[in-house]
MARMI-907168 format. One record per residue (C-alpha): x, y, z; residue in one letter. Coordinates in steps of 0.25 Angstrom, whole numbers, padded with zeros to 4 digits, always signed. Layout:
N
XYZA/...
% end
This chain:
288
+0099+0151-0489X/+0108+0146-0479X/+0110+0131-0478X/+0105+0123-0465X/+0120+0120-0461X/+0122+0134-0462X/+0111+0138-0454X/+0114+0127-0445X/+0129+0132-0443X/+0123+0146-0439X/+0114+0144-0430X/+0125+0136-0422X/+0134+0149-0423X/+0121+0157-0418X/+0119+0146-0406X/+0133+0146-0403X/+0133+0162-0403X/+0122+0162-0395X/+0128+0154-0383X/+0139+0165-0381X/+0129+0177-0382X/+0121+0169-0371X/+0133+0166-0363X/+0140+0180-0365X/+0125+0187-0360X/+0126+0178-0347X/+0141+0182-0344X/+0135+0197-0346X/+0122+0194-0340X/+0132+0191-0326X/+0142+0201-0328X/+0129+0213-0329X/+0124+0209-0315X/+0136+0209-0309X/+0141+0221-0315X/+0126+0229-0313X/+0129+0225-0297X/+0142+0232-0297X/+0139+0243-0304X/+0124+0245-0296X/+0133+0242-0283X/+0144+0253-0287X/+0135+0266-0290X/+0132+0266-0276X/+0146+0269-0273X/+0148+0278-0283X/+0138+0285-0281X/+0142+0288-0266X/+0155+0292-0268X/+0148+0305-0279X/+0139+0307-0268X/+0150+0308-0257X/+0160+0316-0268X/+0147+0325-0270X/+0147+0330-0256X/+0160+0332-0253X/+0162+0341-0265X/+0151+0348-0261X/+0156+0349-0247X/+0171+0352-0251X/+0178+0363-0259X/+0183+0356-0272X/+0187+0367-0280X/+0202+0370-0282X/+0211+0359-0284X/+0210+0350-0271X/+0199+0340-0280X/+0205+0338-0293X/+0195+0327-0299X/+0185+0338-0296X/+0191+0348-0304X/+0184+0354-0316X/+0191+0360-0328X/+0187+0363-0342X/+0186+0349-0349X/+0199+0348-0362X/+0199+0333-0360X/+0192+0323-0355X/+0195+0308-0352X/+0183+0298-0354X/+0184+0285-0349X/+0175+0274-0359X/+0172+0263-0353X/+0167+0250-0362X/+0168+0235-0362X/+0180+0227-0367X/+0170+0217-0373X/+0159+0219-0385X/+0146+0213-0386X/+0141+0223-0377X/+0130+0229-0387X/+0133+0245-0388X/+0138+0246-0375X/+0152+0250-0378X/+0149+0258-0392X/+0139+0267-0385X/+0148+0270-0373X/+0162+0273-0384X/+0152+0280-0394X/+0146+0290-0380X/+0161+0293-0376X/+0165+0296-0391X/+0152+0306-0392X/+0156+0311-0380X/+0170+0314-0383X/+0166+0319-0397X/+0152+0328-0391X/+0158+0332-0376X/+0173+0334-0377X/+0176+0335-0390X/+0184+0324-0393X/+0195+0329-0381X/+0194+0318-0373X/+0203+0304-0369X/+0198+0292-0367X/+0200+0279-0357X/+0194+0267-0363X/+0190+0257-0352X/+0187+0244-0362X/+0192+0238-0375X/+0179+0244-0383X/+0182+0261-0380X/+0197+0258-0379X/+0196+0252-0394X/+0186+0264-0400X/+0194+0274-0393X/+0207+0269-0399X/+0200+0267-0412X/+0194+0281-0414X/+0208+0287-0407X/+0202+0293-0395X/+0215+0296-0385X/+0215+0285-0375X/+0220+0288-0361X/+0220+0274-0357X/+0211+0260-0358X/+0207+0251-0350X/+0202+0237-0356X/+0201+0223-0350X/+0197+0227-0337X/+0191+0215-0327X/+0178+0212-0329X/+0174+0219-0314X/+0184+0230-0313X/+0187+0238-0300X/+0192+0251-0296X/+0205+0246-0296X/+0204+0242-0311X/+0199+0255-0314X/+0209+0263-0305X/+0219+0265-0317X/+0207+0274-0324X/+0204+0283-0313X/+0220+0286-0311X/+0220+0289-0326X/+0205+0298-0325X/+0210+0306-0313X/+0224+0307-0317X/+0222+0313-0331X/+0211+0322-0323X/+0220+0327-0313X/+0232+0331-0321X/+0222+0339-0331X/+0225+0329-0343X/+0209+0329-0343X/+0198+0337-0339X/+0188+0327-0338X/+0184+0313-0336X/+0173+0304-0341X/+0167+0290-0342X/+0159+0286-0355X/+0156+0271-0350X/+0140+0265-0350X/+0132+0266-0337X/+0123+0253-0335X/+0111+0257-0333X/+0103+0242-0333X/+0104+0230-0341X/+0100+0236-0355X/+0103+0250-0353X/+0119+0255-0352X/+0120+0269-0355X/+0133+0277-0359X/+0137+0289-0352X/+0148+0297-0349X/+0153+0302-0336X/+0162+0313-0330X/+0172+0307-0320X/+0181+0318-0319X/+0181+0329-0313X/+0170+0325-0302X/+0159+0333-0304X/+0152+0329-0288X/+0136+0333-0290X/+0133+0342-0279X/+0124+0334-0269X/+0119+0340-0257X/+0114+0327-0250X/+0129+0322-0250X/+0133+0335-0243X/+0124+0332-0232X/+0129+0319-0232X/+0143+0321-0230X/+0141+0337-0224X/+0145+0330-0208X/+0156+0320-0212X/+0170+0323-0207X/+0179+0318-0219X/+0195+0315-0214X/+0201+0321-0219X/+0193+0332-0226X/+0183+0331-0236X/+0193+0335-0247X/+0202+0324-0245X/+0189+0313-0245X/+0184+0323-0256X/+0198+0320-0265X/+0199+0304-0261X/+0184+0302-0265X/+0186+0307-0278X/+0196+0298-0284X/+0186+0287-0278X/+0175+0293-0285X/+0183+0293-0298X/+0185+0278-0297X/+0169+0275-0294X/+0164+0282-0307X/+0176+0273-0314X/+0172+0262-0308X/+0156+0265-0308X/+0158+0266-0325X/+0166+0253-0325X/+0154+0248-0319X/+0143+0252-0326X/+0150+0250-0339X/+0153+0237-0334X/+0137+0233-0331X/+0135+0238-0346X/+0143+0231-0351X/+0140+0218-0344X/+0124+0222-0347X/+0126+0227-0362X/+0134+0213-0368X/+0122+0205-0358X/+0111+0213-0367X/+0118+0210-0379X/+0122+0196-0378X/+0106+0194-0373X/+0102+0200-0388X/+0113+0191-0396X/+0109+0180-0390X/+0094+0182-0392X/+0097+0188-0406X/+0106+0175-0409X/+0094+0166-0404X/+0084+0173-0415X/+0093+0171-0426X/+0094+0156-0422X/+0078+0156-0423X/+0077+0160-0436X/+0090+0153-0440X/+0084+0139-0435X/+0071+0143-0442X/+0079+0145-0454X/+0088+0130-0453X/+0073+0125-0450X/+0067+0133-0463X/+0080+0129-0472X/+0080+0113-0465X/+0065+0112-0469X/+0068+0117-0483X/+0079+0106-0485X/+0072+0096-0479X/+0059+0100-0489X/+0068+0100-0501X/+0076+0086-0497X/+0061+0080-0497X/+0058+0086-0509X/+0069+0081-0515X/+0065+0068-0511X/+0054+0066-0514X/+0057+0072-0528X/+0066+0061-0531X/+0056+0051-0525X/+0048+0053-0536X/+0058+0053-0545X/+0061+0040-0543X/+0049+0036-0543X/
% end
């Protein structure tokens, strides 16, 4: 059994431990709401610009080579872009996102696939398990913009365009509240616009300058930097949410532990004191 001191010394570590966690889940708590507006605040956006890409297609003859990110071909390679956290102590968040890309690059393209690694977590899994790694990004601000993530989209519609790869893909974690953030992946490339009748009646009487074709061609590039930008986000509200849910639970597990431990010095304390009496009064009598 483990001497008072000892148990002493460790229930200062736990409290000591337990002030991080606390202070850790706060920092999180902040950066969550914060990050939950922006992302709230950019689907809106984003999902306009699908609309207005939606009708144009469907009002504009995109065959032929005149809308190259629109392109389909048979898919040889494919680029996926995983996004994860620089940081741990986020629970499973970035194991299940890596673990969802490599079933998908295992199940869905046969292992024929390169990867860009957005965070230290996916960079260091893909390097260790020798995935061939286009390029990574790590150490990004903590609010990254369009401009930060510009280098991304050159190197997704380049690679594209020149026919290196055939397809694109982001395997990142859509936030869906506080508790629930769920992996997914996505295609970026070639845009696929869903046909959408309203947004053709919508946009049927607008005259575009200086054709729809060219509005067509400038919005796509756009359209490729929102869904970036729109799975930075999310993945960024995950992450924020996942590290605030898991700090929560160590520093409610920590507190248990010093329940029992202090119920433990208290058991251990009464049991010296009992056997210090004893040995009192035992040599009370024999003196007596």
């Amino acid at each position: 059994m483990a001497t008072t001191r000892e148990i002493r010394r460790r229930i200062r570590s736990i409290g000591n431990i337990t002030q991080i966690t606390r202070a850790m889940e706060m920092v999180s708590g902040a950066k969550m709401r914060r990050a939950q507006e922006r992302v709230t605040a950019s689907r809106a956006y984003s999902e306009r610009i699908r609309i207005m890409i939606a009708g144009l297609a469907g009002l504009t003859d995109v065959e032929g080579g005149q809308f190259p990110l629109l392109q389909q071909r048979p898919v040889e390679r494919v680029s996926l872009i995983v996004m994860t956290s620089d940081k741990g102590l986020a629970g499973a968040l970035n194991s299940n996102v890596i673990r969802h890309a490599a079933e998908y690059i295992r199940d869905e393209v046969d292992g024929r696939a390169e990867i860009i690694a957005l965070g230290r977590k996916g960079r260091d899994f893909f390097r260790k398990t020798r995935y061939p790694l286009t390029a990574e990004f790590i150490s990004l601000q903590d609010w990254p913009s369009i401009e930060d993530l510009r280098p991304i989209v050159d190197i997704a519609i380049s690679d594209f365009t020149r026919g290196k790869i055939d397809a694109v893909h982001i395997a990142n974690t859509r936030f869906i509240n506080t508790l629930t953030q769920r992996p997914q992946i996505q295609q970026l490339l070639p845009i696929t616009p869903a046909f959408d009748e309203e947004a053709e009646e919508a946009i049927r009487d607008f005259i575009f300058e200086p054709s729809r074709e060219a509005v067509l061609n400038g919005l796509l590039p756009r359209y490729v930097e929102v869904q970036i930008y729109q799975a930075m986000l999310d993945a960024l509200a995950s992450e924020h949410s996942a590290r605030m849910v898991a700090m929560r639970n160590a520093t409610e597990n920590a507190n248990e532990l010093l329940d029992d431990l202090t119920l433990t010095y208290n058991k251990a304390r009464q049991s010296q004191i009992t056997a210090e009496v004893s040995e009192i009064a035992a040599g009370a009598m024999a003196l007596g």
